[in-house]
N, C-alpha and C positions, 0 to 999 in steps of 0.2 A: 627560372629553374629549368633544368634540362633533365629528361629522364631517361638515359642510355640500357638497354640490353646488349650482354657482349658473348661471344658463341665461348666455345667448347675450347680452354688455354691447354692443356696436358702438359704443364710442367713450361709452360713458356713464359717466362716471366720477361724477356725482354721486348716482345713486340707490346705487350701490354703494359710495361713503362712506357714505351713512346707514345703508345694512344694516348694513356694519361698526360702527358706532357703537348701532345700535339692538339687534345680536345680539351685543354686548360680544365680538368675537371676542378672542383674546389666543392670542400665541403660545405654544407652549408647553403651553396644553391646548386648542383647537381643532386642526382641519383645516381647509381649504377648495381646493373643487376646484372651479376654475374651467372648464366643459365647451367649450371655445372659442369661435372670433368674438369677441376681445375688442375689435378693429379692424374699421374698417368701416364707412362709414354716418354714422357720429355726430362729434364734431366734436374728442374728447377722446380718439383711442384711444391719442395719445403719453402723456396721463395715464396712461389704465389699466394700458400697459406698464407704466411706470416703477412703479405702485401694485403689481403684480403681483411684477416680479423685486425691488423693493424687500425683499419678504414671502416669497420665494422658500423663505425654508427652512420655511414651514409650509403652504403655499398651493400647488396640485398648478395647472398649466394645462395644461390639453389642445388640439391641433394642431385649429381650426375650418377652412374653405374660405378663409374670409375670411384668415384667418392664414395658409395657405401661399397665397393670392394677393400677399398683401403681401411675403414671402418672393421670391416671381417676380418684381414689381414690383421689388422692390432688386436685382435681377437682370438686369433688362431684360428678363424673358420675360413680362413684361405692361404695357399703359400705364400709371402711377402715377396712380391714382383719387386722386380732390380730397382725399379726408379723408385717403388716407394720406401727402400732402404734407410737413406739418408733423414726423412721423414720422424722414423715409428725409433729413431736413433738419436733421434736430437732432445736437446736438455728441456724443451717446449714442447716436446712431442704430447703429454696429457693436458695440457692445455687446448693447445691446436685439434684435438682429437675430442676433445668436451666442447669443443667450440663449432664440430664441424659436425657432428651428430644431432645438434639442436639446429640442423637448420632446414629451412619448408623445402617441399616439395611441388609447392604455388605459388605464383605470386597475381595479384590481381589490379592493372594498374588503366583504370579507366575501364573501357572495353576488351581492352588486352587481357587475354590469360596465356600467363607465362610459364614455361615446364623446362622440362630438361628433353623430356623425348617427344611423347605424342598423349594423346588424350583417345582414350576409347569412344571408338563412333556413339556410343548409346547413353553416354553417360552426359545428364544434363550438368549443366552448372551445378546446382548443388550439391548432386550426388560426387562431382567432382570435388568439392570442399571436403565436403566428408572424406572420401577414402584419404585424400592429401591431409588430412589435420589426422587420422585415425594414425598413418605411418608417422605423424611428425611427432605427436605426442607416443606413439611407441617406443620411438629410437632415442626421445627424450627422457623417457622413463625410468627407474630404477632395473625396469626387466629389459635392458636395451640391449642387451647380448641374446638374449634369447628371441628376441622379436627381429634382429638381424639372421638370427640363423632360418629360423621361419621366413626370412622377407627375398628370400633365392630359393628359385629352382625355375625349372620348365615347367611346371604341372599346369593344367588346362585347369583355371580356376573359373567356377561361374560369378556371376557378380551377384550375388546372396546376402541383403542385409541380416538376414539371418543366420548363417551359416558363423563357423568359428572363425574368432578376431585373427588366428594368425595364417591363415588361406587368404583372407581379403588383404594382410600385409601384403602377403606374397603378389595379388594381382593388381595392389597397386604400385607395389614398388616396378612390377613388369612393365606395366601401364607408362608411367612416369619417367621411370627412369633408363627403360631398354626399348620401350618402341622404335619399332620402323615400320612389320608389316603384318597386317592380319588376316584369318580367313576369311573366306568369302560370307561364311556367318559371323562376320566383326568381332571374333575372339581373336586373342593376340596370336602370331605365328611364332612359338618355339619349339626347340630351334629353326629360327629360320632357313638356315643353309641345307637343311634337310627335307625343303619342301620343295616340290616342282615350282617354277617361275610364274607359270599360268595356274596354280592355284593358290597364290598369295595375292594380297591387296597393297598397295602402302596405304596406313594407317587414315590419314589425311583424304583419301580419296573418298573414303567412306561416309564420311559426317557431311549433316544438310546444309546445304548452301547458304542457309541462314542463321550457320553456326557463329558465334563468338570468332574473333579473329585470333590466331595464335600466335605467339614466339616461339622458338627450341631452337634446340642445336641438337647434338648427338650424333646424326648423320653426313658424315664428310664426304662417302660414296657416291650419296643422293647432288651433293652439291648447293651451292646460294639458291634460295629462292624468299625476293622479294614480291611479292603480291600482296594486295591489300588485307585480304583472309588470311593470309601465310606467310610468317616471316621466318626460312631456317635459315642457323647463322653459324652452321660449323662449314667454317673452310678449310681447314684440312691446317691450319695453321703451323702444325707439329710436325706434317710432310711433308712442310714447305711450302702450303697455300696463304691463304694469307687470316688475320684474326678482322671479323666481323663484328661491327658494333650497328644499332639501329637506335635514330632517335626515336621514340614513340607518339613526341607529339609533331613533331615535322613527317613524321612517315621517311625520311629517309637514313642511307648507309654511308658507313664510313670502313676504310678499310688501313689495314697495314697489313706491308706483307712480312712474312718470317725471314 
């Protein structure tokens, strides 16, 4: 059995047909984890849903920004972006929309801990379970409209087991699902475009050397980086880079371009 992570699709459903066909996946002795943003951007993301829960019982998708944007947008707590039209319009769309709200925020596959963005320097392994099962069981929930409105914003949250359930949404849906860079005291940087260059961090540079090894995707800017601590896997597929997959137990990549 093989156990594939694949970067950030935004609506690209046909480089990610040929993966599948080119990396003969099969259910049954593969895996595949999809590390979110499979909507977004690109012009096919009601394909790739449907490609996604189709496969559901072998095929892991993880919660991207893009995806709990889209989640808000069926919701009314955001305008409904051109690409996710087709989407929130289709005769599936409460399906596909119940199907994509129930999904983690982690996934934990050997040594590997797998996200969508980045993982906060301070936060050990467990505490990392925690916040990711606290968002997953919110958005799961009965109150999952209001635990989305609560799970956006910029606000400088501290990381408070105490403090109220829906500030800790908020810092780990930031955490999870929108990292790239953080202060130089390892809180997250938002907005980051509003900070000087020399006093941001990227996320990744922060945490001990004897962290846990990652996956994510999210960032296309930053670029491929294979290292054995760090694997991101957003190539920019939707700009015309190419889509990134990574075996986890060979340690290596595979690629198709857009």
């Amino acid at each position: 059995m093989a156990v594939w992570a694949v970067g950030d699709l935004h609506g690209m459903i046909g480089p990610l047909q040929e993966m599948e066909t080119r990396l003969a996946w099969a259910a049954g002795r593969d895996r595949v984890i999809l590390l979110g943003d499979l909507v977004g951007r690109g012009r096919s993301g009601l394909a790739v849903l449907r490609w996604a829960y189709a496969r559901r019982d072998w095929v892991t998708t993880l919660l991207g920004n893009h995806d709990v944007a889209l989640l808000m947008q069926h919701c009314g707590l955001l305008p409904v972006a051109a690409a996710n039209r087709p989407i929130l319009a289709a005769a599936d769309a409460g399906e596909l929309i119940a199907w994509l709200r129930g999904r983690p925020l982690l996934v934990e596959e050997g040594d590997w801990l797998l996200v969508h963005a980045g993982i906060l320097p301070a936060w050990s392994r467990s505490r990392l379970r925690e916040h990711a099962a606290a968002v997953a069981a919110a958005f799961a929930g009965s109150n999952w409209r209001q635990a989305l409105a609560a799970g956006w914003g910029n606000d400088q949250i501290a990381d408070d087991p105490g403090a109220a359930a829906a500030s800790q949404v908020q810092l780990a849906v930031n955490a999870l699902c929108r990292l790239r860079w953080c202060n130089r005291d390892g809180s997250i940087c938002l907005p980051y475009r509003q900070t000087a260059a020399n006093d941001r961090i990227a996320w990744y540079r922060l945490r001990q050397p004897d962290s846990a090894p990652v996956v994510c995707g999210h960032w296309s800017e930053h670029g491929l980086c294979l290292d054995r601590s760090l694997v991101m896997l957003d190539g920019g597929c939707v700009y015309r880079g190419v889509l990134a997959a990574w075996n986890l137990d060979e340690r290596r990549a595979f690629f198709v371009g857009s």
